[in-house]
C-alpha positions in Angstrom: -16.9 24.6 157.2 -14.3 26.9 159.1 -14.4 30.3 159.5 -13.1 32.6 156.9 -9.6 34.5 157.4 -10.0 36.5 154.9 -10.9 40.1 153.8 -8.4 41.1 156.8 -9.5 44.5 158.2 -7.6 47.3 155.3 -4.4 48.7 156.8 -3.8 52.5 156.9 -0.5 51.8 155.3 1.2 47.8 155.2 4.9 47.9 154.2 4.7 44.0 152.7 2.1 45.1 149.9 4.8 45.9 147.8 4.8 45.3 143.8 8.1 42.7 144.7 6.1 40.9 146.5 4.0 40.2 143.7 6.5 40.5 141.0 8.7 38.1 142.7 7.1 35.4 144.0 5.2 35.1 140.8 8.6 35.3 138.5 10.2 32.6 141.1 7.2 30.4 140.6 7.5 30.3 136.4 5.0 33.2 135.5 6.1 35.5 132.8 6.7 38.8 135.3 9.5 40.2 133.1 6.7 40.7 130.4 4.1 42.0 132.5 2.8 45.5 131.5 1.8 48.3 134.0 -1.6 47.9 133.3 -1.1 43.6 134.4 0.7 45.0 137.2 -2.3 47.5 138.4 -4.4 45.0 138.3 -2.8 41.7 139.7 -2.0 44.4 142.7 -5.6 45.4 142.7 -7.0 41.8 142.9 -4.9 40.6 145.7 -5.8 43.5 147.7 -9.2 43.1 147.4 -9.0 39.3 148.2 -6.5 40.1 151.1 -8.9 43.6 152.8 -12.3 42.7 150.2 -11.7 46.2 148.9 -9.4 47.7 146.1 -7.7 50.0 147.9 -9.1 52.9 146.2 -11.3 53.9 149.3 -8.6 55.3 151.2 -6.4 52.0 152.0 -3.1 51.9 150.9 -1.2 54.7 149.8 
């Protein structure tokens, strides 16, 4: 089995974590992104942080 590449070491700050990014790749792939509350949005952004840095954010990544 190979070697994981993933959780990348959390970034201070990473200009491509963006809500588009999410928003808009999903909506050009068929998902229903137009509908999507804040709440969907919170977490969807949540859950690919964590699988991109294996945290949520909330311990001082992002801002």
């Amino acid at each position: 089995m190979s070697e994981r590449v993933f959780p990348l070491p959390p970034p201070e700050s990473d200009a491509r974590f963006t809500f588009g990014l999410l928003v808009d790749v999903l909506a050009r792939h068929g998902y229903p992104m137009a509908e999507a509350t804040g709440v969907d949005l919170v977490e969807l952004r949540q859950a690919l942080f964590q699988f991109l840095y294996g945290t949520t954010g909330r311990e001082g990544g992002l801002r």
